[in-house]
C-alpha positions, 0 to 999 in steps of 0.5 A: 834765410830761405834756400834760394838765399842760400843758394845766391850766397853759394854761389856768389861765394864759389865764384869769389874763390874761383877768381882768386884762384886762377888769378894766384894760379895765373901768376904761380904758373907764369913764374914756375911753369906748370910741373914747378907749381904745387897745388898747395903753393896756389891755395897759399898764393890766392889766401885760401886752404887746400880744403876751399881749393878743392871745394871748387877744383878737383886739382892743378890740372884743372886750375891750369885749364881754367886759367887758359879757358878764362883768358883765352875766352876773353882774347878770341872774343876780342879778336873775333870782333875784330875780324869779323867786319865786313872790311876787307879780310887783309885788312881784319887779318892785320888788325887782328894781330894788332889787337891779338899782340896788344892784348898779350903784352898786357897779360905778360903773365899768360904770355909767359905760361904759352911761352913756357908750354911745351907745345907752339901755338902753331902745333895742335896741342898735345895732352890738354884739356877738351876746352883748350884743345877746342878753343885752339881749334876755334883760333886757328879755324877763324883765323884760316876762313879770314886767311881764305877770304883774303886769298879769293881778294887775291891779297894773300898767296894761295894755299892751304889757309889754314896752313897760313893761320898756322904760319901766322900764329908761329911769327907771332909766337917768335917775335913775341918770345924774342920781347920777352927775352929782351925783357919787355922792353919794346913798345908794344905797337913797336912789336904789332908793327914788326910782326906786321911787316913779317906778315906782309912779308910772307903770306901777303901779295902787297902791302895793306 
């Protein structure tokens, strides 16, 4: 086999193990909470040993920041593309947190990792990796320039938007923590609408 063969093959094969670890890490995480999860409990939970593990992440805290790096990804490109049409920006703010609630309850095992962390989402992170801690700054950045938008359409009360991007993901973060709590029972187009009205409530000068 030539050396680029070999290479392809390492490759393909990192990547392999980099999945099944972050998806057994994503679960452990969830159920546990990041100081109750052991490193060697999510080499046993994704079928691998320590030793591959660690071939492909230097610790937990790295396991962690990949399982928030590889979903969070996948969330804000989802919602990017949502918000960045050229409809009016109250509008794009309220499909937004349709797609952005959506998208959570669909991976209840990450929404119990941001649920159980010690920080709100609304908060700037503390003690966190570079990429987390970025792609926070991301989220609320894009939401506060629709936020801002929709202010000059006289849609939004005036502010700080960003302030308002912050009270937006906080709303969500509560009424998302009270479905979880009742056990996941409520549909979850029931739960966007619930914020949705909350939103209008708040930060919105009429309905959408």
């Amino acid at each position: 086999m030539s050396q680029a063969l070999k290479e392809k093959a390492r490759s393909a094969k990192a990547t392999t193990y980099r999945s099944l670890i972050v998806d057994a890490a994503e679960r452990l995480f969830a159920e546990r909470g990041y100081e109750g999860t052991r490193i060697q409990d999510i080499a046993a939970k994704s079928g691998l040993s320590l030793g591959t593990l660690y071939s492909v992440f230097a610790g937990k805290s790295d396991v962690y920041e990949a399982v928030q790096n590889d979903r969070l990804r996948e969330l804000f490109l989802l919602t990017g593309k949502t918000m960045s049409s050229e409809d009016r920006a109250a509008g794009r703010l309220l499909r937004g947190n349709r797609v952005f609630i959506r998208w959570l309850t669909e991976h209840p095992a990450f929404l119990r990792i941001h649920l159980n962390g010690s920080q709100a989402w609304a908060c700037n992170p503390g003690q966190v990796g570079e990429g987390l801690l970025d792609a926070w700054h991301r989220g609320i950045e894009l939401i506060g320039s629709v936020m801002e938008e929709a202010m000059r359409d006289g849609d939004v009360h005036q502010g700080d938007p960003l302030i308002a991007a912050r009270l937006m993901v906080a709303m969500q973060q509560v009424f998302m923590s009270a479905w979880v709590e009742d056990g996941m029972r409520g549909e979850p187009d029931e739960l966007a609408n619930e914020v949705e009205q909350q939103l209008e409530r708040a930060l919105f000068r009429r309905t959408r």
